[in-house]
MIMARTI-224266 format. One record per residue (C-alpha): residue number from 0; residue in three letters; chain; x, y, z. Coordinates in pm, 1 decimal, decimal comma, always signed. Layout:
REM MIMARTI-224266
+-----+-----+-------+----------+----------+----------+
:   n : res : chain :       xx :       yy :       zz :
+-----+-----+-------+----------+----------+----------+
: NUM : ala :     A :        X :        Y :        Z :
...
+-----+-----+-------+----------+----------+----------+
***
This chain:
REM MIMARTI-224266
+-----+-----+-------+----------+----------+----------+
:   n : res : chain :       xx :       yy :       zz :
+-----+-----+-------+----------+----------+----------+
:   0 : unk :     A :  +3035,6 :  +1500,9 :  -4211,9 :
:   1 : unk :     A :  +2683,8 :  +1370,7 :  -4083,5 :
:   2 : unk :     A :  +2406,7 :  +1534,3 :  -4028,1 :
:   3 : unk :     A :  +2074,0 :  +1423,1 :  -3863,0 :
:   4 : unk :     A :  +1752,9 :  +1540,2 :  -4078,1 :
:   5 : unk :     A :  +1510,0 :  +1395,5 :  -3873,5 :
:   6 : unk :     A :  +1419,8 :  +1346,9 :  -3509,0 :
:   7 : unk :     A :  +1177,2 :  +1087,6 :  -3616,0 :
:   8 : unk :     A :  +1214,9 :   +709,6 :  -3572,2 :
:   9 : unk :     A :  +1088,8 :   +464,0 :  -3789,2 :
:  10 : unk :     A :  +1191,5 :   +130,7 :  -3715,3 :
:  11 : unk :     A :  +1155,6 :   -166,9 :  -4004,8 :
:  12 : unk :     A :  +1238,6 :    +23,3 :  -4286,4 :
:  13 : unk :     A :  +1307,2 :   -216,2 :  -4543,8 :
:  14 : unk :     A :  +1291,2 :    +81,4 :  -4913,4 :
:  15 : unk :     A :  +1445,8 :   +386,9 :  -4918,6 :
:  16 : unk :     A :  +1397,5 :   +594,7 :  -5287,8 :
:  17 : unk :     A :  +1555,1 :   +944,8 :  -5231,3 :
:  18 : unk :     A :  +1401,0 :  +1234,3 :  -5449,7 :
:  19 : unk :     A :  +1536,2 :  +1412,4 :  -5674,9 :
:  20 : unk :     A :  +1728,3 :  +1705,4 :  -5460,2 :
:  21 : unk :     A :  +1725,4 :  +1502,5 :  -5193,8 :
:  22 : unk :     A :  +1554,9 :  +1673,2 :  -4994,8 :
:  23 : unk :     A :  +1304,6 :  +1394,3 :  -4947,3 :
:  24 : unk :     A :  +1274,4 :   +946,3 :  -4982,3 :
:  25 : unk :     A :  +1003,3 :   +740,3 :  -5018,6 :
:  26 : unk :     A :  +1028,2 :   +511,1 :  -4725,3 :
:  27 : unk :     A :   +850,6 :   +164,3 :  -4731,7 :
:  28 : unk :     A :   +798,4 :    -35,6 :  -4391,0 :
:  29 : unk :     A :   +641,4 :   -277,7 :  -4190,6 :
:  30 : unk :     A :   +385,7 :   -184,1 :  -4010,3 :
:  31 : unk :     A :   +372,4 :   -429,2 :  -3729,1 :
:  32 : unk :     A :    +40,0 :   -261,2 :  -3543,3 :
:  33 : unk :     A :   -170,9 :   -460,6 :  -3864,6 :
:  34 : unk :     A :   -303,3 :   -744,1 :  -3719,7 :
:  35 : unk :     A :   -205,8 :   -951,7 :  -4058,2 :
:  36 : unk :     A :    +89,4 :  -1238,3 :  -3962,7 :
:  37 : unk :     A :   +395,2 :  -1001,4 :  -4122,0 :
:  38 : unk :     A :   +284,9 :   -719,2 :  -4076,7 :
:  39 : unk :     A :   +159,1 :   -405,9 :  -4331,7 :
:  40 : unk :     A :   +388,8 :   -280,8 :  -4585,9 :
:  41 : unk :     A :   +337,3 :    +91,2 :  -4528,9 :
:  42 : unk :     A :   +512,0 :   +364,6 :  -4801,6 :
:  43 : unk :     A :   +551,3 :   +717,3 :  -4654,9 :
:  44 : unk :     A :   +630,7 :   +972,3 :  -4911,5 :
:  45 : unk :     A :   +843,7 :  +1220,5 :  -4679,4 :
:  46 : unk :     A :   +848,9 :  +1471,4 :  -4906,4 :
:  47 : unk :     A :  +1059,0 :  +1745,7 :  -4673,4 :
:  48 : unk :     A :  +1298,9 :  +1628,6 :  -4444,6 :
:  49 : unk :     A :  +1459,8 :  +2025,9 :  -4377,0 :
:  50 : unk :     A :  +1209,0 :  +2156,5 :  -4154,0 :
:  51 : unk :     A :  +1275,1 :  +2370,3 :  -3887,6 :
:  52 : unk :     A :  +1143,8 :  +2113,5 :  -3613,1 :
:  53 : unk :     A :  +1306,8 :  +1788,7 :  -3759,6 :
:  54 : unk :     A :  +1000,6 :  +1640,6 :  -3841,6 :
:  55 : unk :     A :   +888,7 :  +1466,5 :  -4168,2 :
:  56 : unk :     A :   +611,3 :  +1638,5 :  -4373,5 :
:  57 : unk :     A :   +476,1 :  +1371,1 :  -4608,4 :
:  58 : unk :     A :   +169,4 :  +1158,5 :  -4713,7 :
:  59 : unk :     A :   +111,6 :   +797,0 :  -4750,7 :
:  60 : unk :     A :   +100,9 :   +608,4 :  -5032,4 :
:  61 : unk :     A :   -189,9 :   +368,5 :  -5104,0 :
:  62 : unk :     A :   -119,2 :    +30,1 :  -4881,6 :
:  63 : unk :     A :   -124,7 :   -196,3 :  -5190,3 :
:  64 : unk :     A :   +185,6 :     +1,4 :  -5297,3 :
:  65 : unk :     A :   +418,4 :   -232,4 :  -5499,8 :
:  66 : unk :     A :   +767,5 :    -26,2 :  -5590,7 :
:  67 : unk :     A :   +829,6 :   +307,8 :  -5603,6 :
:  68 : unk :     A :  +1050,6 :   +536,1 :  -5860,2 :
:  69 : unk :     A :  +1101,9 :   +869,9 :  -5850,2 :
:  70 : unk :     A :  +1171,2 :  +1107,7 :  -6156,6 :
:  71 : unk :     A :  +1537,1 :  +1216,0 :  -6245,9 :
:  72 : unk :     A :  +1456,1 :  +1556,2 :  -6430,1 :
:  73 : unk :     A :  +1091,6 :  +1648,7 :  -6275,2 :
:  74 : unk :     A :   +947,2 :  +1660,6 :  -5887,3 :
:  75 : unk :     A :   +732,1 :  +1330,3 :  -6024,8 :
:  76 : unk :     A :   +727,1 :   +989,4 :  -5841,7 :
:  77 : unk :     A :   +562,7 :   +634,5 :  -6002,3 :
:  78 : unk :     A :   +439,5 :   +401,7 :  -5801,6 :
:  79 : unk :     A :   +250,0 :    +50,7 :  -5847,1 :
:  80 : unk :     A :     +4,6 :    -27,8 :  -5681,0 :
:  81 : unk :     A :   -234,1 :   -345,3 :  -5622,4 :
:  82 : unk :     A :   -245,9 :   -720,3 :  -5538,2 :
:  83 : unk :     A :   -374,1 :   -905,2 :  -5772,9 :
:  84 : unk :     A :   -398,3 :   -655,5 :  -6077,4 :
:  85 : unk :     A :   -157,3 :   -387,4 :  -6079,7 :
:  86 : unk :     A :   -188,7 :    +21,6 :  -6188,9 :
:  87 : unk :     A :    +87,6 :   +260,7 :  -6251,8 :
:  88 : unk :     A :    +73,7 :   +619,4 :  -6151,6 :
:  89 : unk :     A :   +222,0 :   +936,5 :  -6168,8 :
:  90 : unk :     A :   +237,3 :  +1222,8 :  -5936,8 :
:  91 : unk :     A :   +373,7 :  +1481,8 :  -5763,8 :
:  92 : unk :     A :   +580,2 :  +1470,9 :  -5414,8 :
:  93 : unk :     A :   +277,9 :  +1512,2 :  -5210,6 :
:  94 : unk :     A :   +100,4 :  +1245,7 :  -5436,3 :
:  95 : unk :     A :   -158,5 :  +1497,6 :  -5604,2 :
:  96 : unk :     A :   -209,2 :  +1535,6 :  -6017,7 :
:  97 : unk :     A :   -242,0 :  +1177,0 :  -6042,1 :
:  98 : unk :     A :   -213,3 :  +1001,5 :  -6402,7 :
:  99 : unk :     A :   -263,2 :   +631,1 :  -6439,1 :
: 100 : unk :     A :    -64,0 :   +541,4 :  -6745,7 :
: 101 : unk :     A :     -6,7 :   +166,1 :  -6663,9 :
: 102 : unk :     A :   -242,9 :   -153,1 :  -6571,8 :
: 103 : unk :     A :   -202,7 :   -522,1 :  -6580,9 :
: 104 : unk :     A :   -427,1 :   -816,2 :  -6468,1 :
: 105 : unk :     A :   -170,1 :   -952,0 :  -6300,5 :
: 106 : unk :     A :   +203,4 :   -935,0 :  -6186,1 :
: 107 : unk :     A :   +450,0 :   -829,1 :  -5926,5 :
: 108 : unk :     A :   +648,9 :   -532,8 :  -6095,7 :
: 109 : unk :     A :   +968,9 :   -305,7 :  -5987,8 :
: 110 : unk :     A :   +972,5 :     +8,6 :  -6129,6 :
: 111 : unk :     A :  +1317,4 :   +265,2 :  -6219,1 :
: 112 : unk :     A :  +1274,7 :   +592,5 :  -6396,9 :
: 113 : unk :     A :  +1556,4 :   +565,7 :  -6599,0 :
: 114 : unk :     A :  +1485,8 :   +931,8 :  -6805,7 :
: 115 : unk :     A :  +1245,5 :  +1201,4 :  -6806,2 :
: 116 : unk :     A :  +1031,9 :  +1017,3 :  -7031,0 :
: 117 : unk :     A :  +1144,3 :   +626,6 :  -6975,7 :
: 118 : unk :     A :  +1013,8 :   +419,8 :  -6691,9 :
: 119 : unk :     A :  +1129,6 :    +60,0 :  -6678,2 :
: 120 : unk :     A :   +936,3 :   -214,6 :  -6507,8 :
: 121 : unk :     A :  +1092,4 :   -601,8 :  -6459,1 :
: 122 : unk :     A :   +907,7 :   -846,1 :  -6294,6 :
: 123 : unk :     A :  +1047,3 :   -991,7 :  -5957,9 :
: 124 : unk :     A :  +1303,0 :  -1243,7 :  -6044,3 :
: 125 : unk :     A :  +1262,3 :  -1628,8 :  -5996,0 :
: 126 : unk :     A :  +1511,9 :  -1899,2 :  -6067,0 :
: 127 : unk :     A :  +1201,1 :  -2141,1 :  -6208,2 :
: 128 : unk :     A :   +992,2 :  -1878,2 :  -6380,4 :
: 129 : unk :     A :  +1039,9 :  -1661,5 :  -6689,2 :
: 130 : unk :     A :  +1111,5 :  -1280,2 :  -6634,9 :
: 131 : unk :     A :  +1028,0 :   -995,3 :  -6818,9 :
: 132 : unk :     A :  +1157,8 :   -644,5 :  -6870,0 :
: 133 : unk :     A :   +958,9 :   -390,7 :  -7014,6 :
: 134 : unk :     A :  +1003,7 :    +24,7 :  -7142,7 :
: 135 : unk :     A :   +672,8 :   +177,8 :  -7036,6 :
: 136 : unk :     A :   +628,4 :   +567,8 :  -7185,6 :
: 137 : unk :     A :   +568,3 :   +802,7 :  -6988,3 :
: 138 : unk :     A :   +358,8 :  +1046,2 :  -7208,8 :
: 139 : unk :     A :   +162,4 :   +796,9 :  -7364,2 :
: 140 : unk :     A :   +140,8 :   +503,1 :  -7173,1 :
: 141 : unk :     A :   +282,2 :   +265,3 :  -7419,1 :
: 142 : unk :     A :   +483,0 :    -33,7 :  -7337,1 :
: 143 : unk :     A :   +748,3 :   -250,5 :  -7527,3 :
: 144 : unk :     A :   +940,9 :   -563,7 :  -7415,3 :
: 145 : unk :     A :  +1313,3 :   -496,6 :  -7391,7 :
: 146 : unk :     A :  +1363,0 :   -852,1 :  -7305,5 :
: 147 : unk :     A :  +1217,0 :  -1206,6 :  -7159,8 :
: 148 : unk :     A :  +1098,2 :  -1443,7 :  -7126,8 :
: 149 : unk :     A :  +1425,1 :  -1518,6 :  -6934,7 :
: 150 : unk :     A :  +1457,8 :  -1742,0 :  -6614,7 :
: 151 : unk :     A :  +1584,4 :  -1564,3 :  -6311,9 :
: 152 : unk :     A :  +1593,8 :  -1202,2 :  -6462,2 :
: 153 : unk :     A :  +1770,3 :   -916,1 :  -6319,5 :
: 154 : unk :     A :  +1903,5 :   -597,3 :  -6523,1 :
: 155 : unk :     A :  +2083,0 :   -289,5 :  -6573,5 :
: 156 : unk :     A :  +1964,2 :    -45,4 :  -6865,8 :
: 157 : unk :     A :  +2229,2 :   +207,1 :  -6984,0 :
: 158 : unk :     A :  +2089,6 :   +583,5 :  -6948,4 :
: 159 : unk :     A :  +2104,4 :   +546,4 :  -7373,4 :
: 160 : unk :     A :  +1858,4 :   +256,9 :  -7360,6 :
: 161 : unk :     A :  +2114,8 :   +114,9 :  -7591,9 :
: 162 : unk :     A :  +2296,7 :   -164,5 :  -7382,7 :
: 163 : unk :     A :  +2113,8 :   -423,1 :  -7131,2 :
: 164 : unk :     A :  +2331,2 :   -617,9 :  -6860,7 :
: 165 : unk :     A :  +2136,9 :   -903,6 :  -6717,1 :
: 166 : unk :     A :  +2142,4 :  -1237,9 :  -6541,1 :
: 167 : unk :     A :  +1950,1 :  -1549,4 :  -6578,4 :
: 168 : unk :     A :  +1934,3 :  -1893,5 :  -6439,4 :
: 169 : unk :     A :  +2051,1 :  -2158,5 :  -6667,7 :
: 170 : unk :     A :  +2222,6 :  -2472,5 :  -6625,6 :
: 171 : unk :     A :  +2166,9 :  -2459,0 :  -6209,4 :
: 172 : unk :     A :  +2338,2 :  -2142,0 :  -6197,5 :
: 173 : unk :     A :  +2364,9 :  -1753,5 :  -6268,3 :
: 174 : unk :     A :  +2531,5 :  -1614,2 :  -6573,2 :
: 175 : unk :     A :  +2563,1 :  -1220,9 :  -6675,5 :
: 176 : unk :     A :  +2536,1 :  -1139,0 :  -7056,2 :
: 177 : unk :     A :  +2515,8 :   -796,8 :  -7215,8 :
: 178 : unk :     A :  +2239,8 :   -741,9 :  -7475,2 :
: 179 : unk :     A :  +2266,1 :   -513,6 :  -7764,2 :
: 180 : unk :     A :  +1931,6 :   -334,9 :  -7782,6 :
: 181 : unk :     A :  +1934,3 :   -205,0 :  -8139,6 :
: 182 : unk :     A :  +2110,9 :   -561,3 :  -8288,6 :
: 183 : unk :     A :  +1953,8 :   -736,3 :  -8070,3 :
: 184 : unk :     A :  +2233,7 :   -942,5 :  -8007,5 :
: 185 : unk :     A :  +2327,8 :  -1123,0 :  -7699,0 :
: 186 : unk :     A :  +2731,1 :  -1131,4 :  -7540,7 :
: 187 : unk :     A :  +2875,3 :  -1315,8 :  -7230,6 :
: 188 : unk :     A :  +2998,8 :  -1081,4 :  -7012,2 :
: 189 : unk :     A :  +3401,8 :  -1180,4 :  -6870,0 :
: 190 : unk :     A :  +3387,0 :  -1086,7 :  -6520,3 :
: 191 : unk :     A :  +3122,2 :  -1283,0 :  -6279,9 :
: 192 : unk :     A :  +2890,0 :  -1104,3 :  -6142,7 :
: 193 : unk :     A :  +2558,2 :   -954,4 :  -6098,2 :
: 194 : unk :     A :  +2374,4 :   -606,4 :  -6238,7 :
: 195 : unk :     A :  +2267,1 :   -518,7 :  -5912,6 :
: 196 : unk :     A :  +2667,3 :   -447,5 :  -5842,6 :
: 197 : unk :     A :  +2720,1 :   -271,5 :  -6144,4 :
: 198 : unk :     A :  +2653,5 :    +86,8 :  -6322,5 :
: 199 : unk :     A :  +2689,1 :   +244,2 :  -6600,7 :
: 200 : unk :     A :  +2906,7 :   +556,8 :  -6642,8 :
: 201 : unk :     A :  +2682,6 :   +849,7 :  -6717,2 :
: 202 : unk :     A :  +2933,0 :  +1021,6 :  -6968,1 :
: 203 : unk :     A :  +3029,2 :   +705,8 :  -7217,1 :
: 204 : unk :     A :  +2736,7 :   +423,5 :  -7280,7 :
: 205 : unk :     A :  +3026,5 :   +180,2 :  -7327,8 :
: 206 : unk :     A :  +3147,0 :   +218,4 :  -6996,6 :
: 207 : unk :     A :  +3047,1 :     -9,8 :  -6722,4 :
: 208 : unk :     A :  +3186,3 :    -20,9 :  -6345,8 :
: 209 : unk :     A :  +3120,8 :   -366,3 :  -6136,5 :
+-----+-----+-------+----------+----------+----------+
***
C-alpha cells in the first residue's frame, strides 16, 4: 500500500537520507531560481512529514552543505559543510545543539553513520586519483584511516567495523576485494561487482548479499 505524506512538490531532488523513524529525510536539490549556471544545491531537513495539513515542517541546512548522515540509535544528523575547507557537525532534527567535531583544509567528503558512535567519511571516488576512507568518532572527534590511498575508491563497512568491501581502479578497470580490518589483510572477492550493490547482513558479520 502507498500512501502520500506530503502535498508538497519539490522538483530536482537529486538526495534523499530518511531519519531514523522515518518520519522525516533530508532532501538535497537544485535550486534553479540561483542565478549560478547549475543551479544551488539546496538541503531541506524535513523533519515531520505526518502533519495534519500535508505539509513539511523543516529547516535548511547551510548552502555549502556537502553530504548528509543521519544517526541510527539517536534523533542526530551530520552534515559537511563548505567549499574549499570542510567542517563536520552534529545536531538535532531541527539542526539546533550544534557540535563541530570534524574540519579539513580541503576535500570533498561523503559521510554514513554506521553506529551510534562511528561516522565514516570516504572521499568522492576518481578513477585517476587516490581515495581515502576514514572512522571519525563521534564523542571525541578523532579520526583514523581505515584505508587509501586507493585509486577509484568505493566501500562497504560491516556494522562490526571488522570487514571492508571495496573497489578500485587498477589495470583500466574495476576490481572488488574484501579487507580484513583487524589483519589487515586484503582478499579478491569471486563475484563481480560493486559495494554500492551490496550489504551486509545485520545478524552475522560474515554474511554479505550482492
Amino acid at each position: 500500500n502507498k500512501e502520500r505524506l506530503s502535498i508538497t512538490t519539490i522538483p530536482r531532488i537529486f538526495s534523499v537520507t530518511w531519519l531514523k523513524d522515518a518520519n522525516g529525510a533530508a532532501l538535497r536539490y537544485f535550486d534553479t531560481s540561483s542565478k549560478t549556471t547549475f543551479g544551488l544545491t539546496q538541503t531541506f531537513l524535513a523533519y515531520s512529514l505526518a502533519t495534519s495539513s500535508k505539509e513539511f515542517e523543516g529547516v535548511f541546512l547551510p548552502a555549502n552543505t556537502q553530504d548528509v548522515a543521519v544517526s541510527p540509535a539517536e534523533e542526530k544528523i551530520f552534515y559537511l559543510a563548505g567549499n574549499d575547507s570542510v567542517l563536520g557537525v552534529t545536531a538535532s532534527y531541527k539542526n539546533k545543539d550544534q557540535k563541530q567535531i570534524f574540519s579539513s583544509p580541503y576535500g570533498n567528503f561523503s559521510a554514513i553513520w554506521l553506529k551510534k558512535d562511528i561516522i565514516l567519511l570516504a572521499t568522492r571516488p576518481s578513477a585517476s586519483m587516490n581515495g581515502y576512507l576514514y572512522q571519525l568518532d563521534v564523542k571525541t572527534g578523532s579520526l583514523s584511516k581505515i584505508l587509501g590511498p586507493v585509486k577509484g575508491l568505493t566501500a562497504l563497512v560491516s556494522p562490526s567495523l571488522k570487514t571492508t568491501l571495496f573497489s578500485q581502479s587498477e589495470y583500466k578497470a574495476v576490481t572488488t576485494k574484501i579487507y580484513d580490518t583487524a589483519k589487515k589483510t586484503t582478499a579478491a572477492l569471486i563475484v563481480k561487482t560493486l559495494p554500492e550493490k551490496c550489504i551486509f547482513s545485520p545478524t552475522s558479520a560474515a554474511t554479505l548479499y550482492c
